[in-house]
ZAGUNU-438737 format. One record per residue (C-alpha): x, y, z; chain; residue number from 1. Coordinates in Angstrom, 1 decimal. Example, Ala and Ser with C-alpha at 12.3 -4.5 7.8 and 13.67 -1.06 7.14 Angstrom:
# residues 2
+--------+--------+--------+-----+-----+
!      x !      y !      z ! mol ! seq !
+--------+--------+--------+-----+-----+
!   12.3 !   -4.5 !    7.8 !   A !   1 !
!   13.7 !   -1.1 !    7.1 !   A !   2 !
+--------+--------+--------+-----+-----+
***
This chain:
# residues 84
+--------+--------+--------+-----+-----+
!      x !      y !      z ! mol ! seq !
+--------+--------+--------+-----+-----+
!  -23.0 !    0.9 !  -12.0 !   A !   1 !
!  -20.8 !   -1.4 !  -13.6 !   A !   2 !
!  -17.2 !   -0.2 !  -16.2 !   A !   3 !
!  -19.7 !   -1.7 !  -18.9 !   A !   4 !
!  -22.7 !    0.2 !  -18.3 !   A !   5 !
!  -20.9 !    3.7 !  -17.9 !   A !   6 !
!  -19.0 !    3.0 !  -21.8 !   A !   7 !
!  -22.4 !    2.6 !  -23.1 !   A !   8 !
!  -23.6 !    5.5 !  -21.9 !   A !   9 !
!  -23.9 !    8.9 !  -23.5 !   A !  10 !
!  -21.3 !   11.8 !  -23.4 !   A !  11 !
!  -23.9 !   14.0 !  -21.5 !   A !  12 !
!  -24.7 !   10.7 !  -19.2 !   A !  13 !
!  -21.4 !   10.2 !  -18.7 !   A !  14 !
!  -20.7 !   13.5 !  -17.3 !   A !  15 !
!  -24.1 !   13.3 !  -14.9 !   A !  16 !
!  -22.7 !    9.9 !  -13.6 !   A !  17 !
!  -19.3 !   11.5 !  -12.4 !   A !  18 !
!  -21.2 !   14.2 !  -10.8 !   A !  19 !
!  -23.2 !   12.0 !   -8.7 !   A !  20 !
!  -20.6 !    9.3 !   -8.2 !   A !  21 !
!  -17.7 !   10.2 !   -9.5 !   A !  22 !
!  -14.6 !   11.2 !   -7.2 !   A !  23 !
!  -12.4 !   13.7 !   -8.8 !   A !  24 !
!   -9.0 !   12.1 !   -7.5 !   A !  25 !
!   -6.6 !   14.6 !   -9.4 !   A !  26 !
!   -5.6 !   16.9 !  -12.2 !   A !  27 !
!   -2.7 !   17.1 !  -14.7 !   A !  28 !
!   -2.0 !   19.9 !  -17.2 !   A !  29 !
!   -0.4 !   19.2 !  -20.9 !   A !  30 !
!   -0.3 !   21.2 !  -22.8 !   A !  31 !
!   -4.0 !   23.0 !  -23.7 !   A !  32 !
!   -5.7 !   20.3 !  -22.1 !   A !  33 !
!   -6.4 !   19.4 !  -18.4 !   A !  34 !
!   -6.3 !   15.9 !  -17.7 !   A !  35 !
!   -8.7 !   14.8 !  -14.7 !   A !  36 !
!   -8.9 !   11.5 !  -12.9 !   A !  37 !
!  -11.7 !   10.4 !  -11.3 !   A !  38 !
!  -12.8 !    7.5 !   -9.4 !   A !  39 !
!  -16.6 !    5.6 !   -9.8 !   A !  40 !
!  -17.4 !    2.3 !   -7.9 !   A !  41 !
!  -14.7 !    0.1 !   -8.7 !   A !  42 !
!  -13.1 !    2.1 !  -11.7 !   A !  43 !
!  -11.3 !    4.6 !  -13.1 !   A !  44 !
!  -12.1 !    7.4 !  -15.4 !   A !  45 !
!  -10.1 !   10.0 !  -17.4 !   A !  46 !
!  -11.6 !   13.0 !  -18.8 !   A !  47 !
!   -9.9 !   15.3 !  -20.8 !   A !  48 !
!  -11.3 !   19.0 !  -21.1 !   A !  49 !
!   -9.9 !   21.5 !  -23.9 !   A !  50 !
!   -8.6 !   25.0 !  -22.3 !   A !  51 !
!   -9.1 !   26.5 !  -25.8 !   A !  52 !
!  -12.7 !   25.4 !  -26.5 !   A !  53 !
!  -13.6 !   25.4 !  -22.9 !   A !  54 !
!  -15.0 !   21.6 !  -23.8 !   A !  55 !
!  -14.6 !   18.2 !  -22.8 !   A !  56 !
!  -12.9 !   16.4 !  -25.7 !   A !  57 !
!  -13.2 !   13.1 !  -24.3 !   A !  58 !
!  -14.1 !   10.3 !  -21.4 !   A !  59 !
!  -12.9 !    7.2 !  -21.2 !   A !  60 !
!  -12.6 !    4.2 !  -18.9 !   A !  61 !
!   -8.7 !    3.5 !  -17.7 !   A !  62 !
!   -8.2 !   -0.1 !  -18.5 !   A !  63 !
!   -4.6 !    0.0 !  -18.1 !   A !  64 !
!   -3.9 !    1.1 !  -14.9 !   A !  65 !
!   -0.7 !    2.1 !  -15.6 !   A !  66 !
!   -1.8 !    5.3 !  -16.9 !   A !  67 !
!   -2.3 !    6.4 !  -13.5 !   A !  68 !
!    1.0 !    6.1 !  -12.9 !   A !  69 !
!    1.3 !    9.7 !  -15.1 !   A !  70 !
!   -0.3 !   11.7 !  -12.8 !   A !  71 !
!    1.6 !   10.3 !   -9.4 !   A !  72 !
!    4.3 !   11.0 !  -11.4 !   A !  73 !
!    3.0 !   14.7 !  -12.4 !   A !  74 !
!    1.7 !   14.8 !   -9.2 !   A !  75 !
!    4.8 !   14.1 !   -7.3 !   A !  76 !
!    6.7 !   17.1 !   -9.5 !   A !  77 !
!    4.5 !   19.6 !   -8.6 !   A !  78 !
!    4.8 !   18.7 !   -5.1 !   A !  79 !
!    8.7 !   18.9 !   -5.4 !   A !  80 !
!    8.3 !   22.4 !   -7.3 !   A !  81 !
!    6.2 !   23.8 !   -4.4 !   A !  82 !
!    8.4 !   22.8 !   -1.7 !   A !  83 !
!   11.6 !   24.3 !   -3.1 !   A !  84 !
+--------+--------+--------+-----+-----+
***
């Protein structure tokens, strides 16, 4: 599956694809919403799930790639937290 084909896909199709390909890489918390990253094939996805609803509010493709650099960054504070 090409970056191309999973955008035109459904919300629901999207969803299937990163259960059967998909590798859930990490998680970041703001605020009422948990931010996940996954990775499929030779891409990355975001998805962002509402705590209050309980929903997904979105999926996108990560074009810029510097938007990973937010959760190394989150990432690397919780690691610092749990070590002190």
């Amino acid at each position: 599956m090409t970056r191309e084909e999973f955008i035109q896909m459904s919300l629901a199709e999207q969803g299937m694809a990163l259960i059967n390909d998909g590798k859930h890489l990490t998680q970041v918390q703001k605020g009422n919403q948990l931010m996940n990253l996954y990775s499929v094939h030779d891409f990355f996805v975001e998805v962002i799930y509402s705590v209050l609803s309980e929903k997904i509010d979105k999926i996108e493709v990560i074009s810029d790639l510097s938007r990973i650099d937010h959760y190394i960054e989150e990432n690397q504070k919780q690691e610092k937290l749990h070590l002190n």
